[in-house]
C-alpha positions as CSV (number, residue, x, y, z in Angstrom):
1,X,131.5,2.8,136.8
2,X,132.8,5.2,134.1
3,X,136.0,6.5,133.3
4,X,134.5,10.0,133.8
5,X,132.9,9.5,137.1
6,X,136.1,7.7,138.3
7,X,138.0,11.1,136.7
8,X,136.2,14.0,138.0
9,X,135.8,13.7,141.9
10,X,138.1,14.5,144.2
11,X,137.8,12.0,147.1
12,X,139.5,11.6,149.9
13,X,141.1,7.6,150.6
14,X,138.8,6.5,147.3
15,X,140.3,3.4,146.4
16,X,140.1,2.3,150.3
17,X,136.8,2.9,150.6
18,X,135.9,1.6,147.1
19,X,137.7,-2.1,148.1
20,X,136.0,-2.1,151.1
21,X,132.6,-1.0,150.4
22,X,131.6,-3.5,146.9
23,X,132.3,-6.5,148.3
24,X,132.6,-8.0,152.0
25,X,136.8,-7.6,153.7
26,X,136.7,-11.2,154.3
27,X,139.6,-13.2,156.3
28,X,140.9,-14.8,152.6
29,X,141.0,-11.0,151.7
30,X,143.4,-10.3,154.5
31,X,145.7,-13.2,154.0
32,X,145.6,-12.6,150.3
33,X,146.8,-9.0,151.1
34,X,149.1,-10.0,153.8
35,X,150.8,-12.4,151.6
36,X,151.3,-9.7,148.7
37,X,152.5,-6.4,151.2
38,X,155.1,-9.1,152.4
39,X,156.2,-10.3,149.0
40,X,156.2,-6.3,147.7
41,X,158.3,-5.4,151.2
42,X,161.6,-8.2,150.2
43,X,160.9,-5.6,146.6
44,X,161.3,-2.7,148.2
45,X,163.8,-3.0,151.2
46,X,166.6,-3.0,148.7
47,X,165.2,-0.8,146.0
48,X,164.4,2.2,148.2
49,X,167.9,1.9,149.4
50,X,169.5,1.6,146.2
51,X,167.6,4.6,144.6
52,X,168.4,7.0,148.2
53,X,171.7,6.1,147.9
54,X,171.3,7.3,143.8
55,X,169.9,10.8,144.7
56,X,173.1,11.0,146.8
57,X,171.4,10.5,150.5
58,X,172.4,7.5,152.9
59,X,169.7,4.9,152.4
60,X,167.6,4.7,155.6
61,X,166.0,7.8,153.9
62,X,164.8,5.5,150.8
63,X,163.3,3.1,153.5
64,X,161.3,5.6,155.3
65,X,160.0,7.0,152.2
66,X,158.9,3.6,151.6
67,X,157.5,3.2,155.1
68,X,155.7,6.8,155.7
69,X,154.9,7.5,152.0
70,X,153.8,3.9,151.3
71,X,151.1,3.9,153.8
72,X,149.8,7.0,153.7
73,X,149.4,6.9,149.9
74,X,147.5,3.4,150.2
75,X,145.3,4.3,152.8
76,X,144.3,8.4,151.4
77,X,145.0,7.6,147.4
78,X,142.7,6.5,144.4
79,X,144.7,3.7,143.0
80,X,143.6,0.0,144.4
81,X,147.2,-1.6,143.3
82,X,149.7,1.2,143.3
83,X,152.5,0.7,145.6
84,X,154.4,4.1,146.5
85,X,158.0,4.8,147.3
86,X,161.2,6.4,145.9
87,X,161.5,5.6,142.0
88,X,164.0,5.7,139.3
89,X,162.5,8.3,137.5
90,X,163.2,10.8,140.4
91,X,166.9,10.0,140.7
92,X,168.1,12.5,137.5
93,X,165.8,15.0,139.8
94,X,166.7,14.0,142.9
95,X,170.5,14.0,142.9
96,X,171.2,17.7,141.8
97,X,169.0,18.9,144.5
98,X,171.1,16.7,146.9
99,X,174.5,17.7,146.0
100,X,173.2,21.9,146.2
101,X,171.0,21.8,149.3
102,X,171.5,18.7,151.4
103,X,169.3,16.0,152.6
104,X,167.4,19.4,154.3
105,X,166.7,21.1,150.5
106,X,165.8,17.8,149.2
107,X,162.6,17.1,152.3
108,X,162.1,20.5,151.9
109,X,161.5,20.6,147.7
110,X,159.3,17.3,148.6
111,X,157.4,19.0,150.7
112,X,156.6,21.8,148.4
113,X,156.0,19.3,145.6
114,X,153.1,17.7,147.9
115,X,151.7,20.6,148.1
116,X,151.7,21.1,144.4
117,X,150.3,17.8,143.8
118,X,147.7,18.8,146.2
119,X,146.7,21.6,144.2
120,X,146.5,19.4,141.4
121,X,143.9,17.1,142.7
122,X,141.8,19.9,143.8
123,X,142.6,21.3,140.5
124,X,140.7,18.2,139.0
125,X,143.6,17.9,136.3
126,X,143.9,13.9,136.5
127,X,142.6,13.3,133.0
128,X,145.5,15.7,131.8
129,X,147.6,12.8,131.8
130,X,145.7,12.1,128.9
131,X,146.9,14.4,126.5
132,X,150.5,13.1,127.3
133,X,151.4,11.0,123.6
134,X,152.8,7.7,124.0
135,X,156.3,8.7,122.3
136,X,156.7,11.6,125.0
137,X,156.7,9.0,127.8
138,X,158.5,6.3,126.2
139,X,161.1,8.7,125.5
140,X,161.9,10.7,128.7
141,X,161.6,7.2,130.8
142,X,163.9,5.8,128.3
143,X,166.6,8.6,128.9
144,X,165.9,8.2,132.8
145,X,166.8,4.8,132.5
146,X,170.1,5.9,130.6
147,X,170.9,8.4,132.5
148,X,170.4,6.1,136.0
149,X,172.4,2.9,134.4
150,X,175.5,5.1,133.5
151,X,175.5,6.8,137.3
152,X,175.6,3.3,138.6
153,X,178.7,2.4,136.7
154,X,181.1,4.4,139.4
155,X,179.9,2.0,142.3
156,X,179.1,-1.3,139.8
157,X,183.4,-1.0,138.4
158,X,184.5,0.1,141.4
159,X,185.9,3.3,140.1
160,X,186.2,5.5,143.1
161,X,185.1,8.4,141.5
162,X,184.6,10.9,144.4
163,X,183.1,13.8,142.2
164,X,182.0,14.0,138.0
165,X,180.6,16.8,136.4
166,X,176.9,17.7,135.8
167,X,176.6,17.3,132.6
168,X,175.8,13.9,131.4
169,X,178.8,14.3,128.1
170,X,181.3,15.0,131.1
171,X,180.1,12.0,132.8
172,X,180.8,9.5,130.2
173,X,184.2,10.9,129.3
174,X,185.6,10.7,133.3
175,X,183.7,7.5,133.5
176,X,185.3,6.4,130.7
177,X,188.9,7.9,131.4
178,X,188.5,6.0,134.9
179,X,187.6,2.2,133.4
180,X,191.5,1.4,133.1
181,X,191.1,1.6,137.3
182,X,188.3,-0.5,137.9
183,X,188.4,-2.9,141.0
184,X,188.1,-6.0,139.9
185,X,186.6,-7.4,143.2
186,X,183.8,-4.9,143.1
187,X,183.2,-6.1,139.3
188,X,182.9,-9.7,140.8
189,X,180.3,-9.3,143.2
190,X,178.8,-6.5,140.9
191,X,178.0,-9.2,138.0
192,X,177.5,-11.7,140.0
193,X,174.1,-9.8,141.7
194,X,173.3,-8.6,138.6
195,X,173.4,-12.5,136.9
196,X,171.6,-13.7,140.1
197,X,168.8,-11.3,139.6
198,X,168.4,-12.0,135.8
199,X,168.7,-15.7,136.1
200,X,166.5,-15.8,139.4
201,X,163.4,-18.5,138.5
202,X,161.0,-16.3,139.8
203,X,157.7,-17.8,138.2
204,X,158.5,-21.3,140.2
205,X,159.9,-19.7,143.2
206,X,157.7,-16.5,143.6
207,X,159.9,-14.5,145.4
208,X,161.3,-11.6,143.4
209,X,164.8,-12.1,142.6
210,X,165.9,-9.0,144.2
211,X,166.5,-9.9,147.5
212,X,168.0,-13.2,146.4
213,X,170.5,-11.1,144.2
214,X,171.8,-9.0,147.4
215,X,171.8,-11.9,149.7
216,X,174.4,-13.2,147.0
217,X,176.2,-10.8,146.6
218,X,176.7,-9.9,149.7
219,X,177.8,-13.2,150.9
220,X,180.4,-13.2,148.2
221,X,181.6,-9.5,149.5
222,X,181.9,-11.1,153.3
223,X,184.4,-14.0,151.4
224,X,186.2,-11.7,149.7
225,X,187.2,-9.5,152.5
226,X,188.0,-12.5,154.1
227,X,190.8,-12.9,151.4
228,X,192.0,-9.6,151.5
229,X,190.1,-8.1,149.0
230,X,187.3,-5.6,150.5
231,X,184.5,-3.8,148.9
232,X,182.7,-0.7,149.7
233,X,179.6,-1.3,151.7
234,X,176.5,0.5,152.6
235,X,178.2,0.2,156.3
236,X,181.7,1.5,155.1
237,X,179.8,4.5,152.9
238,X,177.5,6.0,155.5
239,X,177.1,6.7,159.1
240,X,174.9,8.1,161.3
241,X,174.7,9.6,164.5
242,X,172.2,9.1,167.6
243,X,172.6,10.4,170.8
244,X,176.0,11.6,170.1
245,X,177.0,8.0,169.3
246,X,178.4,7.7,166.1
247,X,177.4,4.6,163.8
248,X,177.7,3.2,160.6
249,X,175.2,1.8,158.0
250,X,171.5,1.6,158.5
251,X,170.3,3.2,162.4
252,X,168.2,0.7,163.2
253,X,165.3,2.7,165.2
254,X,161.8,4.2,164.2
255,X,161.6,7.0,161.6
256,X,161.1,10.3,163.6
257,X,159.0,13.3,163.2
258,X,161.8,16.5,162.9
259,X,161.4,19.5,160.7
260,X,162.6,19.0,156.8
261,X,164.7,22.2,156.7
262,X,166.4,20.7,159.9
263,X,167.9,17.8,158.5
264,X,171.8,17.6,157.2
265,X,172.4,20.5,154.6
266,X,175.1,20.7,152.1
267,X,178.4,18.9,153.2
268,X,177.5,18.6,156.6
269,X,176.7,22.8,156.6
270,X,172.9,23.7,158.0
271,X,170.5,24.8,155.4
272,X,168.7,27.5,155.9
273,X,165.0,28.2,155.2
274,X,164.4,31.7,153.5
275,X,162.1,33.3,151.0
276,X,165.2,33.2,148.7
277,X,165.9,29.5,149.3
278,X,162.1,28.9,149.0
279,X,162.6,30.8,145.4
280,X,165.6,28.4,144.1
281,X,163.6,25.0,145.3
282,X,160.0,26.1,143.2
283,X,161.2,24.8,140.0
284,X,162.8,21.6,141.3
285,X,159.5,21.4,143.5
286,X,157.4,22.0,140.4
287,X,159.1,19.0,138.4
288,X,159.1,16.8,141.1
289,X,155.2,17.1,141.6
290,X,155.0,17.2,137.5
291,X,156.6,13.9,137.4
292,X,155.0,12.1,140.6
293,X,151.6,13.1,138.5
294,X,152.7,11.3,135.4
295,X,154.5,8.5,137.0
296,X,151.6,7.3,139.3
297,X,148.9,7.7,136.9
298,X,150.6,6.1,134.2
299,X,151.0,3.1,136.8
300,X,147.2,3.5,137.6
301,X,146.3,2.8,133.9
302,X,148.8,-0.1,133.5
303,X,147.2,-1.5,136.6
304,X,143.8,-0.9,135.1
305,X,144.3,-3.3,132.3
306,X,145.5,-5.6,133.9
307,X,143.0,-5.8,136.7
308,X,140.2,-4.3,134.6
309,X,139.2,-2.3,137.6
310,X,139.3,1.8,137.0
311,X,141.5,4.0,139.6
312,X,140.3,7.8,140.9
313,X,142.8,9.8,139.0
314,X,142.2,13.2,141.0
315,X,141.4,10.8,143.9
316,X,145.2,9.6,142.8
317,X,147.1,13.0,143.1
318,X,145.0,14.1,146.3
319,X,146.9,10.7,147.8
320,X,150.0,11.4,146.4
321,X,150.1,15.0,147.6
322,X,149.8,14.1,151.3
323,X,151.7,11.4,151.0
324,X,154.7,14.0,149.9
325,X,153.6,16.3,152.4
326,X,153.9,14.2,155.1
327,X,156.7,11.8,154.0
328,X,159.3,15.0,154.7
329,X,158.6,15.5,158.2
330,X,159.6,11.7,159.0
331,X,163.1,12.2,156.8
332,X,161.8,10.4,153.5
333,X,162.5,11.5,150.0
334,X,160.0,12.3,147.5
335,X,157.3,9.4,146.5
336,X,155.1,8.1,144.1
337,X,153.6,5.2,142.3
338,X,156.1,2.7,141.5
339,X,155.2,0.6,138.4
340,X,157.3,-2.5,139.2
341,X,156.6,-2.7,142.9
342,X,152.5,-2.0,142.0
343,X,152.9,-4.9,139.2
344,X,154.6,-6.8,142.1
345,X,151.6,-6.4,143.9
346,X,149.4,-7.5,141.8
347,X,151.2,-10.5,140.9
348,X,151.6,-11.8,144.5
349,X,147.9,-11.3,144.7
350,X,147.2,-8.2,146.6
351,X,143.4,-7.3,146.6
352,X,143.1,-3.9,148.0
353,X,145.0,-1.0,149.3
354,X,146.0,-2.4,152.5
355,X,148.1,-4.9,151.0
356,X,149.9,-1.4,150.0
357,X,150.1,-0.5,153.7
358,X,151.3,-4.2,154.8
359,X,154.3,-3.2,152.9
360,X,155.4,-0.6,154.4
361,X,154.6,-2.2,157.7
362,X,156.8,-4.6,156.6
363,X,159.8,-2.7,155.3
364,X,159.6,-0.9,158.9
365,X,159.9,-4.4,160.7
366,X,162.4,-5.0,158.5
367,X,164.4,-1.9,159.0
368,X,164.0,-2.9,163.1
369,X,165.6,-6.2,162.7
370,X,168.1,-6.1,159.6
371,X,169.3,-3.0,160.3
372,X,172.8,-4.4,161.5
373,X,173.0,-7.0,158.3
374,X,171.7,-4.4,155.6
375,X,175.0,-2.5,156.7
376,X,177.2,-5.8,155.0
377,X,175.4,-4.8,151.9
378,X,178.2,-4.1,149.3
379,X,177.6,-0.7,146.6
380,X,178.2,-2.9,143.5
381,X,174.9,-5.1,144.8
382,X,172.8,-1.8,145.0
383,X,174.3,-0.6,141.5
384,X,173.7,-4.0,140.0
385,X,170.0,-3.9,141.1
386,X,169.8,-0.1,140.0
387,X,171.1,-1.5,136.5
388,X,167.8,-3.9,136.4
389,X,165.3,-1.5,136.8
390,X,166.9,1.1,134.5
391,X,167.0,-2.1,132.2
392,X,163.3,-2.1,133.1
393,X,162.2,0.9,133.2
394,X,164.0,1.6,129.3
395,X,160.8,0.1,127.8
396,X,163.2,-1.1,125.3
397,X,161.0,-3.2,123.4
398,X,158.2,-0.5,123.1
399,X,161.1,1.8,122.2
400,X,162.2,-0.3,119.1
401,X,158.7,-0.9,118.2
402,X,158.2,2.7,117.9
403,X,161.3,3.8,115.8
404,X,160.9,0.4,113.4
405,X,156.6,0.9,113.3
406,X,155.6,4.5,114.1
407,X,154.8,7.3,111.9
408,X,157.7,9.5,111.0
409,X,156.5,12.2,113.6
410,X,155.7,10.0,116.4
411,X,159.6,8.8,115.9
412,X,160.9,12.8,115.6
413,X,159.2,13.3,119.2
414,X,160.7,10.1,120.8
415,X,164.2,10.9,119.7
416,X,164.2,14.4,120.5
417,X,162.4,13.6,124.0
418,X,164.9,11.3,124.7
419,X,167.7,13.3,123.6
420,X,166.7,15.7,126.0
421,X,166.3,13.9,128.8
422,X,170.0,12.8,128.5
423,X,171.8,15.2,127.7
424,X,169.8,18.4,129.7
425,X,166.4,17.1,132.0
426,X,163.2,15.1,131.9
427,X,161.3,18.4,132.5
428,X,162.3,20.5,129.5
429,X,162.4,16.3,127.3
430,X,158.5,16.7,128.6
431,X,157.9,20.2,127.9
432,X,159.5,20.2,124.5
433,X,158.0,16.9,123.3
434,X,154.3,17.7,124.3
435,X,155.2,21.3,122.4
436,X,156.7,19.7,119.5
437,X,154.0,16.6,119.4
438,X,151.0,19.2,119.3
439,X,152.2,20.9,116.6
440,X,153.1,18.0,114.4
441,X,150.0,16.8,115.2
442,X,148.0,19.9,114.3
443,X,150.2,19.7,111.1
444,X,148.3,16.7,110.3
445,X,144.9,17.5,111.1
446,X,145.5,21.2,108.9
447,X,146.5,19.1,105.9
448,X,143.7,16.6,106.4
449,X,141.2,19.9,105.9
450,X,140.3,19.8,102.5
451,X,137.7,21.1,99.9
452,X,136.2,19.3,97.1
453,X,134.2,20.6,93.9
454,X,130.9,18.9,94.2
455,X,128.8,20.8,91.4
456,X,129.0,18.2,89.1
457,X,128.2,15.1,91.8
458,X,124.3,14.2,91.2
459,X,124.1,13.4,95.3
460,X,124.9,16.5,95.8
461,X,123.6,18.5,93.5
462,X,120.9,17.0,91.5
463,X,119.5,19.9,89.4
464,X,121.3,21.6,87.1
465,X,123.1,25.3,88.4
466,X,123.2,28.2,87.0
467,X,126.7,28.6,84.9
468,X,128.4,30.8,87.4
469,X,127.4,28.9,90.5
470,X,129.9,26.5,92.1
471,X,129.0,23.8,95.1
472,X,132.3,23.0,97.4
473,X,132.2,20.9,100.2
474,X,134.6,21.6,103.2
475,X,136.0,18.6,105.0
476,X,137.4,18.6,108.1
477,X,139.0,20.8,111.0
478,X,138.5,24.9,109.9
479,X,141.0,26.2,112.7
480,X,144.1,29.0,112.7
481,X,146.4,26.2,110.9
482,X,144.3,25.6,108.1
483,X,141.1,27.8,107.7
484,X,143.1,30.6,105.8
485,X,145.1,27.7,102.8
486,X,141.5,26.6,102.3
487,X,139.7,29.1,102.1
488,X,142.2,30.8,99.7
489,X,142.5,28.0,98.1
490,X,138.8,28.7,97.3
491,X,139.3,32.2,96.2
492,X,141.9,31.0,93.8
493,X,139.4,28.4,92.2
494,X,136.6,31.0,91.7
495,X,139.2,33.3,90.1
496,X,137.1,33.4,87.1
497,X,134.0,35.4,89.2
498,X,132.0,32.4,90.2
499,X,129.8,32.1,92.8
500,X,130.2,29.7,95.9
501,X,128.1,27.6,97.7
502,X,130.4,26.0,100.8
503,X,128.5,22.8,101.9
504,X,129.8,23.1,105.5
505,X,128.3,19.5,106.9
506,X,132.0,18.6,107.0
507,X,133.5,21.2,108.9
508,X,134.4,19.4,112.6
509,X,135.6,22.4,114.6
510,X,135.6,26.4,113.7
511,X,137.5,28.3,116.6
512,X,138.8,32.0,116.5
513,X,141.5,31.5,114.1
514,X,138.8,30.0,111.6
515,X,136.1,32.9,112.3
516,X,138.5,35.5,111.4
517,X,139.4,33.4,108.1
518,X,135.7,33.3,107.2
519,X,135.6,37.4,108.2
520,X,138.7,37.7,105.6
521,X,137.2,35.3,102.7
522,X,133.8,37.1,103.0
523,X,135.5,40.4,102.5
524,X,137.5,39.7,99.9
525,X,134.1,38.3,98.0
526,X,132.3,41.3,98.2
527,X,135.0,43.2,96.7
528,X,135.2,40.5,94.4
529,X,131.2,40.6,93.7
530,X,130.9,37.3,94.7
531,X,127.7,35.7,96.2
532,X,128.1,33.3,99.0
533,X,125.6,30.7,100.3
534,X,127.2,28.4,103.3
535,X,124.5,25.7,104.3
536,X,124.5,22.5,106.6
537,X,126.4,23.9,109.5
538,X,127.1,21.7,112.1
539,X,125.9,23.0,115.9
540,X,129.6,23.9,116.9
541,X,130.6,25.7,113.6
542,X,126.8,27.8,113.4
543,X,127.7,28.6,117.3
544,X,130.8,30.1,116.5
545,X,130.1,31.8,114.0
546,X,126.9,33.5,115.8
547,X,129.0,33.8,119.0
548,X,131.7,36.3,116.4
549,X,128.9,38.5,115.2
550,X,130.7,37.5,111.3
551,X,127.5,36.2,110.0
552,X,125.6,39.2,110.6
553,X,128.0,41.6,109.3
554,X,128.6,39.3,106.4
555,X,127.1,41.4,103.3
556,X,128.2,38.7,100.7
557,X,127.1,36.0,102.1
558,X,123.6,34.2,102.8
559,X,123.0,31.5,105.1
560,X,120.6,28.0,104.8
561,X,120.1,25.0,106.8
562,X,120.0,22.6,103.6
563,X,121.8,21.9,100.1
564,X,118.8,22.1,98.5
565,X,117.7,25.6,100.0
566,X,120.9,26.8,98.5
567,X,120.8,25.4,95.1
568,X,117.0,26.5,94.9
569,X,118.5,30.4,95.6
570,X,121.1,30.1,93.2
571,X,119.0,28.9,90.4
572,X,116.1,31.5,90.7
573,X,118.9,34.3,91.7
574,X,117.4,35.3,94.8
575,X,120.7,35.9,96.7
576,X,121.9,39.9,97.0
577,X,124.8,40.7,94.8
């Protein structure tokens, strides 16, 4: 099937019905997918904890996410592979929205950004991702990643930083006032995680070295309170309450269905649901569903090549809108594709969609019976294994690539995307790099539209012209940034009172901008007594023109469907002064 008929419908649970539907769901199919949601789960137990605790919510939050969101976006969405959860990229979102609403805002701003993802899909705005240049992605995720690692360092040095400022600058100079202090037991177990999870043989072994990594490090966190030298744990950070029984850690009972806005607010405080608060959460909304767009279709096209399958993009977004609507209502964060979970996925052999939904099957089994032990979990474990995937998640080999291989303008948008991203948000790193890549790139195609003085070329123009004729050819792109400096520039070369032919076979797109240049020009020739032919128009330029009314209010200027038409009117003078 075609990209464009896997682009432009909006179906409902595509991918599902596509795996199920070419080829027979056969008992190897099951185990194969089985065997892959299991191996994806042991992924994402500890990730979606680790990146709730980094948008500043207790981590059972991150798992049901993973649980509610997972499955419905594998069983509604148009991606085979994808895997859904909390991500990375979310956290720089996330975490502002958690420290100025509450767990309550935060459901609440998902919710809205499900519906806007919605919207999308019925939108049909899929193949919009597109038009998103390479050095645009590669730079916001690479300031994400930055942004993630140095949040992590508070829990990974044990710095006991209770508050930093909002701006990333003030970050770094209180984390780095604040090194001096570091605990060196929560350094310990911090490296050692983070050296378990880069040194895991997971090739031989194939079990991600994630799981191993915590299992370490916790272990090492039990010893060392055994020696007198405690760490903070997930169970010593966070408690919850059920039933008017206080307890601490994980709670280990179902996800339940409970109103978004009725969750914790700010500090404990009730949030309340307005028109007004409504108002504040529509941009935070708006980037959320702007970034769950990009982030799970530029999984869906990694997953592509690699499986050589094609995903439903609008199919994609419709899955990923319902999957945010409905993850609030069950206490989950905002979802969406996760690259290294879907890659995880694939890897461990998953086959269609419902190896998606065995994962969060899974992580909800697991949540029922490791509840109690995920509470030993120590915070330098989860910041080690946040430090991996913003390690991960850098691209930095495609980043180097770029700035040591790419064209000067490609490298300009990278850097200041990145720059952005750091120091202010991904959002305006997006909007400002698409902005400033469009009009570098129109740059480029403006001064790729030339003209070229063909009177004297025998393929062109093979009998002789009369003295005060001229033949130019136009070649390229005749839009608002370069229609007026060429067609001046052919004003200026027929200063001497010539006569123009414009051989217009090489003109690829005329739009308004370049209609009212060629209005202008033929203006300025009839004051100037200057005959015009303009000949070999493609379809799209002769449309344009027609569709503007110029050519028939043109006095100066006569048009021919061939070269030869023309240069037979300019040699017997039949062409109105």
């Amino acid at each position: 099937m075609s990209n464009r008929v896997q682009l432009t419908p909006v179906r409902f649970s595509s991918a599902l019905r596509d795996a199920l539907t070419r080829e027979p769901y056969t008992l190897s199919t099951l185990r194969a997918d089985v065997l892959a949601g299991l191996t994806v789960a042991i992924v994402a137990i500890p990730l979606a904890m680790a990146l709730a605790i980094a948008s500043g919510v207790p981590p059972q939050y991150g798992l049901y996410s993973a649980i509610v969101g997972g499955f419905v976006a594998a069983l509604v969405g148009g991606s085979r592979y994808s895997v859904s959860g909390p991500t990375a990229a979310f956290v720089v979102i996330l975490a502002p929205i958690t420290a100025k609403y509450g767990m309550a805002g935060l459901a609440t701003a998902g919710l809205m950004a499900g519906v806007i993802l919605f919207a999308f899909a019925v939108l049909r705005i899929g193949r919009l991702i597109e038009y998103v240049p390479e050095p645009v992605t590669v730079g916001f995720t690479s300031g994400i990643a930055v942004v993630i690692a140095v949040l992590q360092l508070n829990d990974f040095l044990g710095l006991g930083l209770t508050e930093m400022p909002e701006a990333f600058l003030g970050k770094i100079g209180v984390i780095a006032q604040a090194i001096p202090h570091s605990y060196w037991a929560v350094v310990l177990v911090g490296a050692v995680t983070l050296l378990v999870k880069i040194l895991w043989p997971q090739e031989r072994l194939l079990i991600p070295g994630y799981a191993p990594a915590i299992v370490v490090g916790t272990l090492l966190s039990l010893l060392l309170a055994q020696l007198g030298h405690p760490v903070d744990t997930i169970g010593s950070r966070f408690t919850f309450e059920v039933a008017g029984v206080t307890g601490h850690g994980i709670p280990q009972m179902l996800p339940h269905l409970s109103w978004p806005w009725a969750l914790p607010g700010p500090n404990g405080e009730a949030f309340v649901l307005s028109w007004q608060s409504v108002r504040d959460l529509i941009p935070a909304a708006f980037s959320i569903a702007v970034l769950g767009a990009i982030e799970s279709l530029l999984c869906a096209v990694v997953l592509d090549r690699s499986t050589r399958t094609h995903h439903h993009s609008n199919g994609e977004l419709l899955g990923q809108g319902i999957a945010n609507i409905t993850t609030p209502f069950f206490g989950g964060v905002p979802v969406t594709a996760a690259i290294a979970r879907s890659a995880a996925n694939v890897s461990a052999g998953g086959r269609t969609p419902l190896a998606a939904a065995v994962h969060a099957v899974s992580v909800l089994i697991g949540v029922l019976i490791l509840a109690p032990a995920l509470s030993y979990i120590p915070m330098a474990a989860m910041a080690a294994v946040l430090l991996t995937v913003a390690w991960n998640m850098s691209e930095a080999k495609t980043a180097v690539s770029l700035l040591k291989r790419a064209p000067r303008p490609d490298k300009l948008v990278f850097i200041v995307c990145f720059s952005l991203t750091v120091v202010f948000d991904m959002v305006l790193a997006i909007a400002v790099g698409i902005a400033l890549a469009a009009f570098l790139f129109m740059g480029d195609i403006a001064r790729f539209t030339q003209t070229r003085d063909v009177t004297n070329e025998p393929r062109y123009v093979s009998p002789p012209l009369p003295a005060d004729w001229r033949v130019y050819k136009i070649i390229g792109a005749m839009f608002f940034a370069a229609a007026d400096r060429v067609l001046t520039q052919l004003l200026n070369e027929t200063a001497d009172g010539s006569n123009l032919i414009i051989y217009a076979d090489g003109i690829t797109l005329l739009d308004a901008g370049g209609t009212s240049a060629f209005e202008r020009f033929f203006e300025e020739c009839e004051s100037r007594h200057i005959r015009v032919i303009i000949t070999n128009m493609q379809a799209q330029t002769e449309r344009a023109l027609k569709a503007s009314g110029i050519g028939a209010r043109a006095r100066a200027a006569v048009f021919t469907a061939t070269l030869p038409e023309a240069i037979e009117m300019a040699r017997t003078d039949t062409v109105a002064a």
